[in-house]
N, C-alpha and C positions, 0 to 999 in steps of 0.2 A: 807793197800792199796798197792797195787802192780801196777808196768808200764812195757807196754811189747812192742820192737818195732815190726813193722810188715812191711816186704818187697815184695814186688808184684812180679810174678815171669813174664817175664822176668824183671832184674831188672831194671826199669821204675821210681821207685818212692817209698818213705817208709815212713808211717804213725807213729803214733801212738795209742796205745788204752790203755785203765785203768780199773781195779777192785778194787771195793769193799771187804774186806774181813773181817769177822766175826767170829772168832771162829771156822775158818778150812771150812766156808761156804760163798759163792758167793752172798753178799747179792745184788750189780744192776751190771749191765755193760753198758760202754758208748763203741758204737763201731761207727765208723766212716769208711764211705767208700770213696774212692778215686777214681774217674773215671782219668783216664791218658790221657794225650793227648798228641801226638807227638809221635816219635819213633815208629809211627806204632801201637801203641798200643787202637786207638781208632778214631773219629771222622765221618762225615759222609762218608761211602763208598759205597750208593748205585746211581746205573744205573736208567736213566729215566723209565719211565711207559709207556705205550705203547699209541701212539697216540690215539684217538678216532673219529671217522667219517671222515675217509679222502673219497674226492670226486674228480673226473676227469672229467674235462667238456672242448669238443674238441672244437678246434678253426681251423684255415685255418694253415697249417702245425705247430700247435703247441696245446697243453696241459696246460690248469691250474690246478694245484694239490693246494686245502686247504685241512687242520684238525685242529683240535683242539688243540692247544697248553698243552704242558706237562709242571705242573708246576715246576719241576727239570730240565727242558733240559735245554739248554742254545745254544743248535743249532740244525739243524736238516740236514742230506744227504738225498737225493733222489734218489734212483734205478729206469734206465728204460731199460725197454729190452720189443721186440715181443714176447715173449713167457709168458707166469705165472712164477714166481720166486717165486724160493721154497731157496733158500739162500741167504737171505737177505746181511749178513754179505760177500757174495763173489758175487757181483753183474754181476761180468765180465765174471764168468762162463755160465750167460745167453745168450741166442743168442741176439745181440746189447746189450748187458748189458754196459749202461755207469754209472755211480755214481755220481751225481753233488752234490756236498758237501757245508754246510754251509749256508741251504735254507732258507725262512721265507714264512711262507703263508699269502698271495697266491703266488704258484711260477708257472710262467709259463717256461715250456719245449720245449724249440724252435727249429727249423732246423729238422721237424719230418715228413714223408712222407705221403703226403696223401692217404687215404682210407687203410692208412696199420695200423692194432690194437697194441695198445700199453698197457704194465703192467704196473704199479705203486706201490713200497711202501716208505710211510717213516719213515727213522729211524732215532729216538732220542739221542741226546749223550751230554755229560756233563763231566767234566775232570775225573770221574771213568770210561771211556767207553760209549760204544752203548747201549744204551736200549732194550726194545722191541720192534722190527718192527710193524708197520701198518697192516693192512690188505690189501691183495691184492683188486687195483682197476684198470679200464679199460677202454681207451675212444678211438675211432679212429677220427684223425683229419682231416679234408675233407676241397675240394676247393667249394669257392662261387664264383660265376661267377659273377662280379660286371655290371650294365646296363650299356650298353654306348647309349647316343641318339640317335638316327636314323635322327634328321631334319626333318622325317616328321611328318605331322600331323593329328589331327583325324577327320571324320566328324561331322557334326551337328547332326543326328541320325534322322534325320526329312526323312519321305520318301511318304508322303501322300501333294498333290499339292491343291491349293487355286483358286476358280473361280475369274472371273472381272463379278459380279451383279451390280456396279454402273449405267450402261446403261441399264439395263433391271428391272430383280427382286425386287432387292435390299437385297436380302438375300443372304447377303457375308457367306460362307464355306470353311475350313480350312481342311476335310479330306475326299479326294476324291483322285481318284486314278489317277496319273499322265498320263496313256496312252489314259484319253478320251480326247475328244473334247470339250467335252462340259457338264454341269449336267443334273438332269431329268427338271431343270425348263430353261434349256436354256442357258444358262450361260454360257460363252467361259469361258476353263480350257487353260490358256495360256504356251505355253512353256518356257523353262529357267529358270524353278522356282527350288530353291534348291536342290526338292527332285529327278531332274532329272539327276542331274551326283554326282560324287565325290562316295568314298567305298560304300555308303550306296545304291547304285545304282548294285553295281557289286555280281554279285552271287556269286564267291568266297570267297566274304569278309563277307557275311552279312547275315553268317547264326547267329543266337542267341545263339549256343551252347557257344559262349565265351566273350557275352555280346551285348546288343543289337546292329542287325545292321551291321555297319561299327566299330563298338568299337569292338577290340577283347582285352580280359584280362585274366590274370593268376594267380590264387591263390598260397601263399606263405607261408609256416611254418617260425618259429620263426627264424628257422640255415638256411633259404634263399634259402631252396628250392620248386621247385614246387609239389606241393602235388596232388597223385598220382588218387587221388578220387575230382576231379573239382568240383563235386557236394557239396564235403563237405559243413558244415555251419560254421565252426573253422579253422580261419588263421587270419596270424599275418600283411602280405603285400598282395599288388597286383601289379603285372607287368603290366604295359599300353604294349603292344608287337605291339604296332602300334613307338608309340612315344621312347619307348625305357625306361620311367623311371619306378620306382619304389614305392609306395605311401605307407603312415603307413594309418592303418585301425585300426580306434576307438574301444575300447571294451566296454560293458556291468557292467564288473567286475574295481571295485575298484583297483585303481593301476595307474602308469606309464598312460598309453594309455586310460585314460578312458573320453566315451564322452561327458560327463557333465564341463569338467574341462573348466576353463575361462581362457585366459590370456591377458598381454598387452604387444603391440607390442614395441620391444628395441632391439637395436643395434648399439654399439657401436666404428664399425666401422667407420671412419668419410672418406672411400672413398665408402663406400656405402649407408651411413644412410641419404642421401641428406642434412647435415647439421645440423639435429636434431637427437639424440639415442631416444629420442619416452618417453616411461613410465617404470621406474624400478617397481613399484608392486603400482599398485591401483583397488581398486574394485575387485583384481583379485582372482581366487581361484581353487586351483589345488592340486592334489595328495600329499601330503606329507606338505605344507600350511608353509612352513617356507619362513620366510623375504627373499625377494628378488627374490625366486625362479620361480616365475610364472608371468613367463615374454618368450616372445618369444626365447630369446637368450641362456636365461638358460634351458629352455625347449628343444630344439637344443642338448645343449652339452650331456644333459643328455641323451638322446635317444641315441647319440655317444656314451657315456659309457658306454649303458646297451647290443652295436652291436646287435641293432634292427634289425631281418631278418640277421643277418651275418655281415650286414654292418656297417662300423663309419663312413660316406662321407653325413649323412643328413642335409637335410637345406630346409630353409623356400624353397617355386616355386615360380618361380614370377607370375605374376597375368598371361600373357600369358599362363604357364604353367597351370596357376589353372584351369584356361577360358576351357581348352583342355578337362575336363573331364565332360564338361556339356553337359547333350543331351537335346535339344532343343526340343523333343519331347512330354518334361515330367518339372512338377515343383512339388515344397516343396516334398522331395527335386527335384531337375536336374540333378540326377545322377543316373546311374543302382544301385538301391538299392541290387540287386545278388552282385553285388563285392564291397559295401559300403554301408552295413547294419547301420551302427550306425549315419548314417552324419544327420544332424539335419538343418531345413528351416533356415540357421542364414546367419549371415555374417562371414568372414574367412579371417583372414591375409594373405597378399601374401611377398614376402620380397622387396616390390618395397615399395621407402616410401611417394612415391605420386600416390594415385589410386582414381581420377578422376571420 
């Protein structure tokens, strides 16, 4: 048997190892290997991997950037600059190339001009260095023009005048045209009746192209603009452009807005809730059906989070407001079904918490 030492080059650390020997021949060998640590001589030394699915989704002068998390980094920089960047690792040589360091997704990129395009990537790092950058992504951040009320208000949509047949016929009529006299059976058609003043009266207001009437409305995409084709049958809001607000419009589709959902009315404000927050969750049922959540209040926040149409300023209407989108002309529903397809004959919260 023979023992031989063995040293690692550079010198790191020294083993040993042993033979067998027989008759001038190697009968086993025990080798042992030594992995070194320290000195440089070993441990791990690699850079992250390269993000996967980073996304850019604009906001009102700002940018949210996610990806998927690398599971070596330990931090992440973000490159932005107006042009495509093609050197990740020198950000500043971009045109606005800024580098905001030390991100977590979702990060949003603030103080960003409107309607001007912006690049994206990010890069992975970890105490051996920078990773591999992202892929380039691109969002431009654009202004919403939030509603302000106007104070006034809309008409009844009523434009067809009612006889007085109590002294005569007796066969009372509700749609005859305001400028007679009188019906074919005689019937005084008396003046002062609804249909005779207010928008729905005036020929500037009450053409149909933008809702029945004296109602004029405006179709709205999800980022809270007016959408460019009014015919469409896909949007997310509608502007009253009489009254000034803004309304969410029910969907079809499973989700956030959709128009089967129930809820019960809560509020726990106590200089608004008249004294009582109402119902935390009974009978109620809605999108996503976790405790608590389907209730008016939480329904609120969450439409705020998800900047329904651009906006996060929504809130129940009080009943007046509600009142404003009935046309009087029409029931199940009372509403121009053209700009509130999905609204269903029921009753509706308003955020008054006594409605008489």
């Amino acid at each position: 048997m023979e023992s031989f030492a063995l040293t690692t080059k550079p010198s790191v650390a020294t083993s040993n190892f042993t033979r067998f020997v027989s008759g001038g021949v190697i009968t086993s060998l025990f080798l042992f290997i030594l992995t070194a640590c320290g000195g440089g001589g070993g441990g791990n030394s690699a850079v992250p991997g390269q993000p996967q699915n980073p996304l850019a989704v604009a906001g009102d002068t700002q940018v949210t950037i996610t990806w998927d998390n690398v599971s070596d980094a330990t931090a992440y920089d973000i490159c932005t600059a107006t042009e495509t960047i093609t050197q990740p690792a020198n950000c500043s040589v971009h045109q606005n190339g800024i580098l905001s360091v030390n991100s977590t997704s979702p990060a949003v990129i603030s103080g960003l001009t409107n309607d001007t395009p912006y690049f994206f990537v990010v890069i992975p790092k970890n105490a051996n260095g920078d990773g591999i950058a992202s892929a380039v992504v691109s969002a431009t951040p654009f202004g919403v023009v939030l509603p302000t009320p106007t104070g006034q208000l809309n008409d009844t949509g009523i434009t067809l005048c009612g006889d007085y047949a109590f002294d005569s016929s007796g066969n009372h009529q509700n749609d005859l045209g305001c400028a007679l006299a009188a019906d074919a059976e005689g019937d005084p058609i008396p003046d002062g009746q609804d249909a005779d003043s207010g928008r729905d009266t005036q020929a500037a207001n009450n053409s149909d192209s933008d809702g029945q009437k004296g109602f004029s409305f405006s179709k709205i995409d999800s980022d809270g603009f007016a959408l460019s084709d009014q015919s469409a049958t896909a949007f997310s809001c509608v502007k009253d452009n009489v009254t000034g607000l803004i309304w969410e419009v029910k969907q079809t589709a499973v989700g956030l807005h959709n128009q089967d959902d129930v809820y019960t009315w809560f509020n726990t404000d106590i200089t608004t809730n008249g004294g009582d927050s109402g119902t935390l969750n009974d009978n109620a049922s809605c999108e996503g059906s976790a405790t608590n959540i389907c209730n008016t209040q939480a329904y609120v926040a969450r439409v705020n989070i998800a900047s329904l149409c651009g906006a996060n300023d929504w809130r129940l209407p009080t009943r007046k407001e509600l009142r404003l989108l009935v046309s009087y002309d029409r029931s199940s529903p009372a509403v121009d079904t053209d700009y509130f397809p999905n609204v269903a004959s029921s009753f509706y919260w308003s955020s008054s918490p006594y409605a008489p």
